[in-house]
C-alpha positions, 0 to 999 in steps of 0.5 A: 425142842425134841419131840413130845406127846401130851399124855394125861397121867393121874387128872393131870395133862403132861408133856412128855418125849414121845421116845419115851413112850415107845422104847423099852428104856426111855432116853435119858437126853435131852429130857427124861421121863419114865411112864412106868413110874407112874404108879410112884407118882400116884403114891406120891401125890395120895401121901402128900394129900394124906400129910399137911403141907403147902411147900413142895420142892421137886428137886430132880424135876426133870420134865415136872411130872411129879411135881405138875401132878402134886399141884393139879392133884391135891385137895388144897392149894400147893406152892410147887417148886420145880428144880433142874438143871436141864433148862430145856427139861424145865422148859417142858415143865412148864408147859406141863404146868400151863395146861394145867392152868397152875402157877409154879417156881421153876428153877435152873440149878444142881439139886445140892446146890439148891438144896444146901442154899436152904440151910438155916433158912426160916421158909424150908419145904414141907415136902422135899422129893430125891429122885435120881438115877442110881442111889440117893445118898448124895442128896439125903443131906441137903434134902432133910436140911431144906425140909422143914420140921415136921415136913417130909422127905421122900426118896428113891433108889434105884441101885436095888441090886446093891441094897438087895445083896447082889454087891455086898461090898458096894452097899457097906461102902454106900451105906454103911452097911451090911444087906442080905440076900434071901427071900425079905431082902426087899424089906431089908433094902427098905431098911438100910435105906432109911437107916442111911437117912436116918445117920446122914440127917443126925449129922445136922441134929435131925431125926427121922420118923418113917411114915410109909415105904415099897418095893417096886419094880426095879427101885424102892421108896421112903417117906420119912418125917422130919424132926429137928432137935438134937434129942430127936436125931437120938431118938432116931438112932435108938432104932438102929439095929440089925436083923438076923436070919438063921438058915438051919431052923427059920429064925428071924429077928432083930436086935442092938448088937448083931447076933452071932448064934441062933437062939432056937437052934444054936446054928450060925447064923446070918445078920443084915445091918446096922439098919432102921429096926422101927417101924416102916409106916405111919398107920394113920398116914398109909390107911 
């Protein structure tokens, strides 16, 4: 086995490849770690504090520091599943979980293939968590069909280049939609991101609520609940929209339809969308 460090992270001790800890771009072989995501792990541990729940599927494990954090970290006893399909990574997990004197599932598969195998099934997760390299949008069906209702998905992105309006062309072929690139671009990211969520998981008649979301770094971050039915998917979809933002006067705003005119000075104007129009947050979840 490569090389590792143990290292403590939060009030967990992990396991760890020491490259990662010393190059600028930690190795993406035989196992990946990024210490600089730390503080995407913290958030990720107070929120499900924050959220009731039990089950708990890191679907992207890799070397287990997100989930062996949300076993050892949250108030109440967590039932963590930890999915790779690097056996040598999963190896390192639990170990991870070890020393920490926690028992958790570890299972050797693709994350979809797993994922998908918890269709239809009366044991889904209430947690489930997409972390991959690049976007998420190949996973955000499985993972909103593996969680169960009322439990919660989270999700991150690192293609922010795309999202950010760097690749326009890109983020309307990956998500179905149009970004802007101006100085809210972030928050804009945000919502194109959930609204791909949001049309994705209508597909299966489930409706999302979004309860937290960030920008940082290099990726962006969505949490959002899930609520299966029908009539929840269209009350979902009642939140897409666009935003538009006039360049002459300031102006900014959101609406159904994209605006063609700026309604304060009658310019031009520029619209990012269709995205998620609602409310990023759950106040009684990020206070």
């Amino acid at each position: 086995m490569s090389s590792l460090r143990r290292i403590v992270e939060g009030r967990t001790t992990l396991f760890v490849p020491a490259a990662s800890l010393t190059r600028s771009e930690p190795p993406t072989t035989p196992f990946f770690f990024n210490p600089a995501a730390g503080v995407n792990r913290d958030i990720s541990v107070a929120i499900s504090e924050a959220v009731r729940g039990v089950t708990f599927c890191d679907s992207l494990a890799g070397v287990g520091a997100r989930g062996v954090r949300v076993a050892n970290e949250l108030s109440r006893r967590m039932n963590v599943t930890m999915v790779d399909f690097n056996p040598s990574a999963l190896r390192v997990a639990e170990r991870s979980a070890r020393a920490n004197s926690l028992r958790c599932d570890f299972v050797k598969s693709e994350a979809n293939t797993y994922l998908f195998s918890r269709f239809g099934r009366d044991s889904k997760f209430d947690f489930v968590d997409i972390d991959p390299f690049g976007t998420p949008v190949p996973y955000i069906q499985g993972a909103f069909g593996a969680a169960a209702d009322g439990g919660v998905v989270s999700l991150t992105s690192t293609d922010t280049a795309v999202l950010c309006g760097v690749y326009p062309e890109v983020c309307r072929r990956r998500y179905s939609s149009l970004p802007l690139k101006n100085e809210f671009k972030h928050e804009t990211a945000l919502r194109i991101l959930l609204n791909a969520c949001r049309r994705i998981a209508g597909m299966n008649d489930i409706g999302i609520e979004p309860i937290a979301a960030h920008s940082t770094r290099h990726y962006l971050r969505v949490y959002a609940r899930v609520r299966l039915g029908a009539a929840q998917a269209d009350r979902s979809r009642a939140q897409e929209g666009f935003i538009s933002s006039c360049e002459r006067c300031g102006e900014r705003g959101s609406s159904s339809l994209p605006m063609v005119k700026c309604d304060g000075c009658g310019a031009g104007i520029l619209s990012a969308g269709p995205l998620w129009i609602g409310p990023l947050t759950d106040p009684r979840v990020v206070s």
